[in-house]
C-alpha positions in Angstrom: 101.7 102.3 94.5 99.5 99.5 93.1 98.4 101.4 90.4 100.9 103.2 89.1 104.6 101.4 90.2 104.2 98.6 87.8 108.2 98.4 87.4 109.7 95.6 88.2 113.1 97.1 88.6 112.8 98.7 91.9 111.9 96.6 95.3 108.7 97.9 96.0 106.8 97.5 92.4 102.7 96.8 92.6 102.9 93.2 93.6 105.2 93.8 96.2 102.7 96.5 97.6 100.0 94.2 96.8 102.2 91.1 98.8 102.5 92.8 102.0 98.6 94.1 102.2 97.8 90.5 101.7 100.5 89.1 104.7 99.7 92.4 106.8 96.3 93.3 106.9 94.0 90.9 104.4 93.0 91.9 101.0 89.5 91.0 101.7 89.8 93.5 104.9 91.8 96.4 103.3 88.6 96.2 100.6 86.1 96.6 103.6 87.5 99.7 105.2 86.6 101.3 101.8 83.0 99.9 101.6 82.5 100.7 105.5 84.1 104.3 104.5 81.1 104.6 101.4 78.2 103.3 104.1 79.6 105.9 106.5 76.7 108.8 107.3 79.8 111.8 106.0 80.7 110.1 102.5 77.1 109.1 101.7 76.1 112.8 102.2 78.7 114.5 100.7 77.6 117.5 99.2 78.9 118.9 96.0 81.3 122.1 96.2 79.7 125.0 94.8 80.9 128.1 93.9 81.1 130.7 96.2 78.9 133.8 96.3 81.0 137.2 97.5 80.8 137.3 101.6 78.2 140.0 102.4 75.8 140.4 105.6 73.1 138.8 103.9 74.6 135.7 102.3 76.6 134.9 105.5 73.4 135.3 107.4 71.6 132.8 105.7 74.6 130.8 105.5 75.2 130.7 109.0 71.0 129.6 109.3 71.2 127.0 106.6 74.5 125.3 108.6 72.6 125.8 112.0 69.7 123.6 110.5 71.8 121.3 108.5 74.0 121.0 112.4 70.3 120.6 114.2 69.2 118.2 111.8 72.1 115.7 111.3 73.6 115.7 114.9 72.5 112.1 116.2 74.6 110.9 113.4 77.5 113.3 113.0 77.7 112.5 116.9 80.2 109.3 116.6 82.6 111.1 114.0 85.2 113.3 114.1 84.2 117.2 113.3 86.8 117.9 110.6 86.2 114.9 108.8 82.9 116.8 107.3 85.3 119.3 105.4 87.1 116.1 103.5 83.9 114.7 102.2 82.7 116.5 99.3 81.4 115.0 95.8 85.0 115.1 94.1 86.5 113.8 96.8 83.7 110.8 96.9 84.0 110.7 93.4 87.6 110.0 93.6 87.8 107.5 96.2 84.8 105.8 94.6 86.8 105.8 91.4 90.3 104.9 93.2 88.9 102.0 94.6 87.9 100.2 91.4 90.9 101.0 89.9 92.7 99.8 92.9 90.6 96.7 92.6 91.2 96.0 88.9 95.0 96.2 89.1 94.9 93.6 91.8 93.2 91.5 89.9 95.2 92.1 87.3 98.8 91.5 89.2 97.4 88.1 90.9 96.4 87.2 87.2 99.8 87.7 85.3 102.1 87.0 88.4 105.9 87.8 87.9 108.0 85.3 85.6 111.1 86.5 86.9 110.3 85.2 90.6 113.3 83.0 92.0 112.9 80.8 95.0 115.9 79.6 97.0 116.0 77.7 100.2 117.4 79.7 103.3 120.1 77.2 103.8 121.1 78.0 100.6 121.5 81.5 100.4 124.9 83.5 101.0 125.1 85.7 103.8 
């Protein structure tokens, strides 16, 4: 929504988004949970998807060996997170986020820097029920 709902004709455009991340949560701590997320053991060592060779016996034998060793090797620190989340993190996917959070960035910047004209405050005893 902060990047792409820039209109200001419907009640939830980006500064509204942006508004309620600030009030709810914290900018500065919605920005850390994607730089903890890039420092975590799964994102840093995403590996890139490759294409596929045809299933036979021999290449899902040595499949099967390669993720045994890959399992033996990286299980102290796969130990604290949850199983599934290693078939999220490949390089796209890190690419993407990487990339989604600068843009992400960039437009807050940007809203906080040109904030709305248009904004009207009134007073609560003032306003019609």
């Amino acid at each position: 929504c902060v990047l792409y709902n820039k209109s200001g004709d419907s009640g939830n455009n980006a500064s509204s988004i942006v508004d309620v991340i600030s009030q709810k949560v914290g900018l500065t701590s919605y920005f850390l949970k994607f730089d903890e997320m890039q420092k975590s053991y799964l994102f840093s060592s995403a590996k890139s998807s490759q294409p596929r060779k045809p299933l036979t016996r021999s290449t899902a034998a040595s499949m099967a060996e390669i993720e045994d060793f890959d399992e033996n090797e990286s299980t102290d620190q796969k130990n604290e997170d949850h199983p599934m989340l290693g078939s999220i993190f490949y390089a796209e996917f890190v690419t993407f986020v990487k990339s989604l959070e600068a843009d992400i960035r960039e437009s807050v910047v940007e809203i906080y820097s040109h904030p709305k004209s248009k904004v009207t405050v009134v007073p609560a005893e003032l306003e019609q029920k």
